[in-house]
C-alpha positions as CSV (number, residue, x, y, z in Angstrom):
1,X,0.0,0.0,0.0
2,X,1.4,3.3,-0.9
3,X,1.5,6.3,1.5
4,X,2.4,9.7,1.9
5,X,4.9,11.4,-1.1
6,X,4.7,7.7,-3.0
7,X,1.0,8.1,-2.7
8,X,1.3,11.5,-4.4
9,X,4.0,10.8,-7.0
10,X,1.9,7.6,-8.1
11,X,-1.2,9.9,-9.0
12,X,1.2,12.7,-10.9
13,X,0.7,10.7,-14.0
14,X,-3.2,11.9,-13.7
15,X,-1.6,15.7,-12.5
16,X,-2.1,16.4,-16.4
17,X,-4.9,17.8,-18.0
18,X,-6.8,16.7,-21.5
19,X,-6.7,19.7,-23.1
20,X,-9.3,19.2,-25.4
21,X,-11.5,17.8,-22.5
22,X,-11.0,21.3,-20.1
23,X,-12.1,23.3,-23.4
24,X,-15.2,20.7,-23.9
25,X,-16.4,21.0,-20.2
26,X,-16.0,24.5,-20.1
27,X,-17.5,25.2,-23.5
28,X,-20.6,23.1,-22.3
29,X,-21.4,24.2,-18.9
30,X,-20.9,27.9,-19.8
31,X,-23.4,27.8,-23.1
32,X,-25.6,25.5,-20.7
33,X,-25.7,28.6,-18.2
34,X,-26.1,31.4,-20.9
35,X,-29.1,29.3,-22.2
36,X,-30.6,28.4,-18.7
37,X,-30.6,32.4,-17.7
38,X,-32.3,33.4,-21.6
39,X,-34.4,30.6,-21.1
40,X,-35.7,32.8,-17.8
41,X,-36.1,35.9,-19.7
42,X,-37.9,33.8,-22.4
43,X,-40.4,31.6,-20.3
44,X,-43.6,33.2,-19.8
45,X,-45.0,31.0,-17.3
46,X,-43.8,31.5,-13.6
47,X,-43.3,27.7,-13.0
48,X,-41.4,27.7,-15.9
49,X,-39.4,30.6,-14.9
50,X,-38.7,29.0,-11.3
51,X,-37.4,25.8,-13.6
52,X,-35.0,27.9,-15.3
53,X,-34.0,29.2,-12.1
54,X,-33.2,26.0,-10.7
55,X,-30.9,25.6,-13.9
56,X,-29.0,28.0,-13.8
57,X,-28.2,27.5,-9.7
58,X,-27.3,24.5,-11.1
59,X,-24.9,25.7,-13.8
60,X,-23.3,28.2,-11.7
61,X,-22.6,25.7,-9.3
62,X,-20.6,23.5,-11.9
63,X,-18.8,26.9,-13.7
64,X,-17.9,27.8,-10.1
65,X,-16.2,24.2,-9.8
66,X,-14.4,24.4,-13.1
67,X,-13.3,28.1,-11.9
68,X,-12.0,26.4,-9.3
69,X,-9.8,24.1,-11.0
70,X,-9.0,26.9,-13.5
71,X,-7.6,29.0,-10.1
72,X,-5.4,26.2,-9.0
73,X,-3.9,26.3,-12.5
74,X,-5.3,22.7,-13.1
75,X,-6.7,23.2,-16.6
76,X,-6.3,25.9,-19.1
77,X,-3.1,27.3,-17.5
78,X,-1.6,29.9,-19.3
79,X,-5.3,30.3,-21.8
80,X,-5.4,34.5,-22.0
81,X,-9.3,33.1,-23.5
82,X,-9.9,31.4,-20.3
83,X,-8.3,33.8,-17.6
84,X,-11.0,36.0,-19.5
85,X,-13.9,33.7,-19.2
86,X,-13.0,32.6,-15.6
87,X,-11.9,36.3,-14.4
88,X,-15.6,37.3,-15.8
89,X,-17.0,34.1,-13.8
90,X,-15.6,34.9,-10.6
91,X,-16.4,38.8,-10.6
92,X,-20.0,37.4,-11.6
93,X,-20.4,34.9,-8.7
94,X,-19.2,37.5,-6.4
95,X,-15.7,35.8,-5.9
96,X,-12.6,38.7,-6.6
97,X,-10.5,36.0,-8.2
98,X,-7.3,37.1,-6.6
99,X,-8.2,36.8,-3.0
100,X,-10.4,33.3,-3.6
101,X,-7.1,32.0,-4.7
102,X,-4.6,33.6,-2.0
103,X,-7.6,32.2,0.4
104,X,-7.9,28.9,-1.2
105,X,-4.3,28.1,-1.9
106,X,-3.8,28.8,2.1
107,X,-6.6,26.2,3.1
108,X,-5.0,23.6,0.7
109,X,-1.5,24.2,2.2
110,X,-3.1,24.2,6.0
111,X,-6.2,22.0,5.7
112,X,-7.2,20.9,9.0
113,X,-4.1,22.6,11.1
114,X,-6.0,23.6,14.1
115,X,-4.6,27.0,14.4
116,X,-4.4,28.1,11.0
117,X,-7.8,26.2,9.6
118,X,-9.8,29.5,9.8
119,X,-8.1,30.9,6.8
120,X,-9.9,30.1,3.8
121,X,-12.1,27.8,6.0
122,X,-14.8,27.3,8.8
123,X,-12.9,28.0,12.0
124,X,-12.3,25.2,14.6
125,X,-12.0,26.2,18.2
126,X,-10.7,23.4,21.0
127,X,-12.2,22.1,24.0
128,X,-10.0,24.7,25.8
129,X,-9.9,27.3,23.4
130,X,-13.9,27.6,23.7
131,X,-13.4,27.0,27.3
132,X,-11.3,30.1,27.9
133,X,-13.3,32.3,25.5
134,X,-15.9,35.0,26.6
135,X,-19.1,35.1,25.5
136,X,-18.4,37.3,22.5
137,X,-15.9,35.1,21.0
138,X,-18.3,32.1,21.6
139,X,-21.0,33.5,20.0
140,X,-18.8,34.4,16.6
141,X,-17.1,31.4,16.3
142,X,-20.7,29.4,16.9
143,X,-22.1,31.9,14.4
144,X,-19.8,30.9,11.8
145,X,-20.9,27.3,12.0
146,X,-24.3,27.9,12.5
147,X,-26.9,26.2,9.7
148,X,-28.2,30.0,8.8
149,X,-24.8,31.2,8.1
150,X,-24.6,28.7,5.0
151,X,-28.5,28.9,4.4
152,X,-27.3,33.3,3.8
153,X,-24.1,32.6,2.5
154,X,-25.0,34.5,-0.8
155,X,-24.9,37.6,1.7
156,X,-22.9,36.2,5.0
157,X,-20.1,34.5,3.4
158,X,-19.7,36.4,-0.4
159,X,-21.2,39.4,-0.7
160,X,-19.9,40.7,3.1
161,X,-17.0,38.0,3.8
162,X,-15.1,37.7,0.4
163,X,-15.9,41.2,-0.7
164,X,-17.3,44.1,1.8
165,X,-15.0,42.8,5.0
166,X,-12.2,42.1,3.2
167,X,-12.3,45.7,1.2
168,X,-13.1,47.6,4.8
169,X,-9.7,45.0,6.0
170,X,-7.2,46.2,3.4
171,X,-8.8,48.7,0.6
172,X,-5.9,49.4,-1.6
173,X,-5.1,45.8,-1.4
174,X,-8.3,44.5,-2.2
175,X,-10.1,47.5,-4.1
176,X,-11.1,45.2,-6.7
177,X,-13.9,43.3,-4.0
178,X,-15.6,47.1,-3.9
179,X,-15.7,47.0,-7.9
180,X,-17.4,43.6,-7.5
181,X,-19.9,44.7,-5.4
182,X,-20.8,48.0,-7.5
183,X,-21.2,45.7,-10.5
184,X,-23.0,43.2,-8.9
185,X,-25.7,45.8,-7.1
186,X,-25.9,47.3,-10.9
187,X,-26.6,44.1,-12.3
188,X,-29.6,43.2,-9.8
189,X,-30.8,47.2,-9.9
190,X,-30.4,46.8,-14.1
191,X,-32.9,44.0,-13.9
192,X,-35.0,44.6,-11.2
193,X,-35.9,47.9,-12.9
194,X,-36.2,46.8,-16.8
195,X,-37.9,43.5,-15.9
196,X,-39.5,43.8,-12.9
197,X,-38.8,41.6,-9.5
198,X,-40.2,38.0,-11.2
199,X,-37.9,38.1,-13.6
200,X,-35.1,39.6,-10.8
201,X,-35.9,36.9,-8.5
202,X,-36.0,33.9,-10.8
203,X,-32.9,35.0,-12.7
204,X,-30.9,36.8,-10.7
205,X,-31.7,36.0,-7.0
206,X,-33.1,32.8,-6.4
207,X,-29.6,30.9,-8.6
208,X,-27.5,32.9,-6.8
209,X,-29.0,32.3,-3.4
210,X,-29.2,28.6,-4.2
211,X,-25.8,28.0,-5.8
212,X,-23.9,29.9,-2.9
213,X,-25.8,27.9,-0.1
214,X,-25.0,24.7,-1.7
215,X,-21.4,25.5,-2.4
216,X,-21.0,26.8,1.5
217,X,-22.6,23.6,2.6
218,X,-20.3,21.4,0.5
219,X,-17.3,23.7,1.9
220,X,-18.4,22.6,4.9
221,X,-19.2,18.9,5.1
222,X,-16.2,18.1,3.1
223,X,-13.9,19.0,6.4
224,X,-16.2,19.2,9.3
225,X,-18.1,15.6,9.4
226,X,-18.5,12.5,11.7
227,X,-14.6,10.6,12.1
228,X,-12.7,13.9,10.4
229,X,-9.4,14.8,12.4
230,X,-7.7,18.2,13.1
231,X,-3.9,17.9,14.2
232,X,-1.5,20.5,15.9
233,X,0.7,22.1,13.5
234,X,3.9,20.1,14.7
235,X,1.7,16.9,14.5
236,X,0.1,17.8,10.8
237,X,1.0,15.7,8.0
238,X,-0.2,16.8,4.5
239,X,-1.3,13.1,3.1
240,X,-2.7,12.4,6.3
241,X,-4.7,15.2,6.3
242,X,-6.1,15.0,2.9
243,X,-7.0,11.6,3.2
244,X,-8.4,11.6,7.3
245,X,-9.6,15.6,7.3
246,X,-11.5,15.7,3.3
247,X,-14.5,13.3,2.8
248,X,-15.7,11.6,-0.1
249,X,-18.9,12.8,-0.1
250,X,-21.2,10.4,-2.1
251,X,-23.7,11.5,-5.2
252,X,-25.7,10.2,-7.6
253,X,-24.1,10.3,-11.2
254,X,-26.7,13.7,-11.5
255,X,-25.4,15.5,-8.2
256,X,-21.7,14.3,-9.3
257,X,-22.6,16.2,-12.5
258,X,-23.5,19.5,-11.2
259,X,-20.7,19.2,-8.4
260,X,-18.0,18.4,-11.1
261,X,-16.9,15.7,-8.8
262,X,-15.9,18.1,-6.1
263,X,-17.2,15.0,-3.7
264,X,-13.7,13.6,-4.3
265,X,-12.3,15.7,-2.1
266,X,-10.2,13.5,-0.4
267,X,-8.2,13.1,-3.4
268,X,-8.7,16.7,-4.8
269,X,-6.6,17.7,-1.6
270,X,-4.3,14.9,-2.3
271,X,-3.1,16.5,-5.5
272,X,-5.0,19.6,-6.5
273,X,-3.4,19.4,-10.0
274,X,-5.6,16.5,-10.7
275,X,-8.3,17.9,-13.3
276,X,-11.9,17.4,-11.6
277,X,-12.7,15.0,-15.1
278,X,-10.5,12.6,-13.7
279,X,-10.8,12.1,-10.3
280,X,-13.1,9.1,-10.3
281,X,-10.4,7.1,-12.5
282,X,-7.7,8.1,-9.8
283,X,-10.0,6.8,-7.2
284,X,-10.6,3.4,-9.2
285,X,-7.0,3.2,-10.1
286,X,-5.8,3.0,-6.5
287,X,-7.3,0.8,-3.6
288,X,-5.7,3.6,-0.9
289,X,-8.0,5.7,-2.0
290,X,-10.9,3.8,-2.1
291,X,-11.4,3.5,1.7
292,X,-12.3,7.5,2.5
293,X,-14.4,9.0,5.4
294,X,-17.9,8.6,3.7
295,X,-21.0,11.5,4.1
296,X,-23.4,12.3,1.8
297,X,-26.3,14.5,1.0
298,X,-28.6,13.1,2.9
299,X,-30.7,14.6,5.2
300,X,-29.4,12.4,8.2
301,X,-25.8,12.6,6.9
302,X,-26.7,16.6,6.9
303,X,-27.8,17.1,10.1
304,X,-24.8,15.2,12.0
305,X,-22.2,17.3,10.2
306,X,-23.8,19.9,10.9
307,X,-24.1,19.3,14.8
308,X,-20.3,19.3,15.3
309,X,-18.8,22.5,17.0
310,X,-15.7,22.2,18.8
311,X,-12.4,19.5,18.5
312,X,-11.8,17.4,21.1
313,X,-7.8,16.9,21.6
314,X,-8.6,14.2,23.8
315,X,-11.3,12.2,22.5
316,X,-9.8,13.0,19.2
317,X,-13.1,13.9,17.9
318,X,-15.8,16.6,17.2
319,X,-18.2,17.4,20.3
320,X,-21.5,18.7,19.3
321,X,-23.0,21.5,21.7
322,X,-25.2,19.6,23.1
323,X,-21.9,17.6,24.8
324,X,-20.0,21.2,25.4
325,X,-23.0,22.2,27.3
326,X,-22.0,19.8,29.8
327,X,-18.1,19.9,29.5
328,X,-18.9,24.1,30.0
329,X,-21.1,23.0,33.1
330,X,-19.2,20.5,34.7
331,X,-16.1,23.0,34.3
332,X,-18.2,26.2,36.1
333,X,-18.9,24.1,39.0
334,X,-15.9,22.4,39.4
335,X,-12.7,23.7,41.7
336,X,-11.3,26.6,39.8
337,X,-15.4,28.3,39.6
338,X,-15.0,28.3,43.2
């Protein structure tokens, strides 16, 4: 069985795009999103409309997974076309380009260190660390984990995280997240005005609002989920942590579709460099991959990620609040309360 940099230098072979493949995918699930969003402006019936609208969540959901391949210079590298296209994308989604990928890169490089996994990621507090906190800090870090947070990510997580915050943080540095905003606000305005707020909602609103929610779920589940492990940075190992701290989050060959395999994540963190078209033959090439940390989409499989709040060091596991409610009583009335 091979493990660690044997593991990785086996899959390089599949570190290679098919040129003509990145083009094809890209081609298709940009022309299927142009013709999902005229296909809303078309439909006269409301039903038909809200169809549409589904669509095109769904379209933006794949463009904003081949985006992300394109960012970690997986396929089309070096394409001025595509850096064009993909720039366009990510100013549309409400993603400045340059600070997903200084973000991203970070969460690849540090993917479940625990005190460095807030960059680019949910943050993870300890047993201790929540311990010690006030109630401010509490209340933050449980925000950001919270089910609402994702269910408003279009507004919590892009429209104020990745662009407002992060302009009122640094604004010569990050100017360009004000120009997204402004163009995004003029886009909604643009239609809300010329087509009235039907076609604003199914169009513009609704995809965005359903795209952004799934993709901050999936961001979510693939690192915070039943048997996942976060190590201190002297105790982190990169394979380790792509194969114990990513999950293989199971789809149907639809979902798998939409997602652009992104529930390979356990092997996507293995080698980012591996195009997203290939990952299910890398998995089916090599039985050490075939044995990942398992969730799905499911409702049950949903509601236990979503119940895990702080790392245990010494269980080695994920408490859910409902067991840091009594680890925070049980440490108030013990000696040092006193």
């Amino acid at each position: 069985m091979l493990e660690g940099k044997e593991l990785i230098l086996a899959t390089k072979p599949y570190a290679r795009e098919i040129r003509w493949k990145s083009w094809m995918h890209t081609i298709i699930a940009m022309t299927l999103l142009i013709a999902c969003i005229t296909g809303s402006f078309l439909a006269g019936n409301i039903f038909i409309k809200l169809l549409f609208s589904i669509g095109i969540a769904m379209m933006l959901s794949r463009c904003f997974i081949i985006f992300h391949d394109f960012q970690h210079h997986t396929i089309l590298y070096k394409s001025k076309i595509a850096n064009v296209i993909f720039t366009a994308f990510g100013i549309y989604m409400v993603t400045p380009p340059s600070i997903w990928k200084r973000s991203h890169d970070h969460h690849h490089n540090h993917n479940s260190k625990l005190f460095s996994a807030s960059i680019g990621s949910y943050p993870i507090m300890t047993k201790q660390k929540f311990l010690e906190a006030d109630k401010g800090e509490r209340f933050a870090y449980l925000a950001m984990r919270h089910p609402i947070n994702m269910f408003l990510s279009y507004f919590s997580v892009f429209l104020y995280g990745m662009c407002i915050r992060s302009f009122i943080n640094n604004p010569r540095k990050h100017w360009d997240s004000l120009v997204v905003v402004i163009l995004h606000v003029t886009i909604a305005t643009f239609i809300f005005i010329q087509f009235g707020w039907v076609q604003w909602f199914c169009t513009f609103f609704l995809p965005f609002f359903l795209s952004h929610m799934l993709g901050a779920y999936l961001f979510y589940a693939q690192h915070n989920f039943p048997g996942v492990v976060f190590r201190n940075n002297r105790d982190w190992n990169y394979t380790k942590a792509a194969l114990e701290s990513s999950s293989y989050m199971k789809m149907n060959i639809f979902m798998s579709w939409v997602t652009a395999n992104i529930g390979y994540h356990h092997i996507h963190h293995l080698s980012s460099r591996i195009p997203f078209y290939r990952l299910p033959e890398v998995m089916e090439a090599f039985p050490e991959l075939q044995n990942p940390k398992v969730t799905t989409l499911s409702p049950w499989d949903i509601v236990a990620c979503l119940k895990l709040k702080i790392w245990d060091p010494e269980q080695d596991r994920m408490l859910t609040m409902h067991e840091m409610k009594a680890v925070v009583a049980e440490a108030q009335s013990g000696p040092l309360s006193k």
